[in-house]
N, C-alpha and C positions, 0 to 999 in steps of 0.2 A: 708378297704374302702380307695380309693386314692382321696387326697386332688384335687376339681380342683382349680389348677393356674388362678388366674383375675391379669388380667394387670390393672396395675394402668392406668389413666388417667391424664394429666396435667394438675391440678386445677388452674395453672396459667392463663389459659386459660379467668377464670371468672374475669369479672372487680372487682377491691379489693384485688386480690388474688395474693400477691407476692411467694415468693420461702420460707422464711422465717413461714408463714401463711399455706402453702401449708404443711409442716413440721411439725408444729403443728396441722393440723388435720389428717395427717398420723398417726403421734403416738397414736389417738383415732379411728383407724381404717378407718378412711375418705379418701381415694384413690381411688374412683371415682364418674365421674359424676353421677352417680344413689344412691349412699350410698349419697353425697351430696345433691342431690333434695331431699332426702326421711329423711334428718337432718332438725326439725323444728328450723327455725334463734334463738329463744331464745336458745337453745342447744348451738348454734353454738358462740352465743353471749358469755354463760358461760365458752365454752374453748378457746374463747380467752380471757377475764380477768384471768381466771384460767393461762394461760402463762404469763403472765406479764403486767406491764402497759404500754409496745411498742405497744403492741394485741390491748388496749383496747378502740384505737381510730378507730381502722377500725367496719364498719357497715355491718355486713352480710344480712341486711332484703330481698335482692334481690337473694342472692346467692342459693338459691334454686330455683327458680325461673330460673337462667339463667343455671345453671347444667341440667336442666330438659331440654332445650332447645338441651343444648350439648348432653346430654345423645340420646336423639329422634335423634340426626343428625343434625337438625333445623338451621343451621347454618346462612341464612338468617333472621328467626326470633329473633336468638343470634344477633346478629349485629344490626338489628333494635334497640333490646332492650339497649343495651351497650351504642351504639348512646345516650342515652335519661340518659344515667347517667355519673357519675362526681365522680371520686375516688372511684365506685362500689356504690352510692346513688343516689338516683333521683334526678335528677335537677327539682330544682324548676322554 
């Protein structure tokens, strides 16, 4: 049986999501936008306290949310939603 190859996607991509963050959720398997929307945020929450305490100021609540957006294409819809947030959180 031959492995198929998935390309990663750049999860920098998501507001919140630097190079650093992006790293740590490769090492958990997390390289693209679709394994990211289909990660519930508390999951997402756990590996990043589980990396350290640089992780565990960033807020993923949205980050599935906006991967799913990516994943579909939606790139319009992504943009709207990103507009409306502030370091990957909703602006209040």
């Amino acid at each position: 049986v031959e492995a198929i190859a998935v390309t990663p996607d750049d999860l920098t991509v998501i507001e919140g999501i630097g190079p650093k963050i992006a790293e740590l959720l490769a090492a958990d398997g997390i390289t693209t936008f679709a394994a990211l929307a289909a990660t519930p945020a508390d999951r997402l929450k756990e590996l990043l306290l589980a990396g350290g305490r640089r992780f565990a100021i960033a807020d993923p609540a949205t980050w599935p949310q906006q991967a799913a957006l990516a994943a579909s294409g939606d790139k319009a819809g992504l943009a709207a939603l990103q507009a409306s947030l502030k370091g990957g959180r909703k602006a209040n």
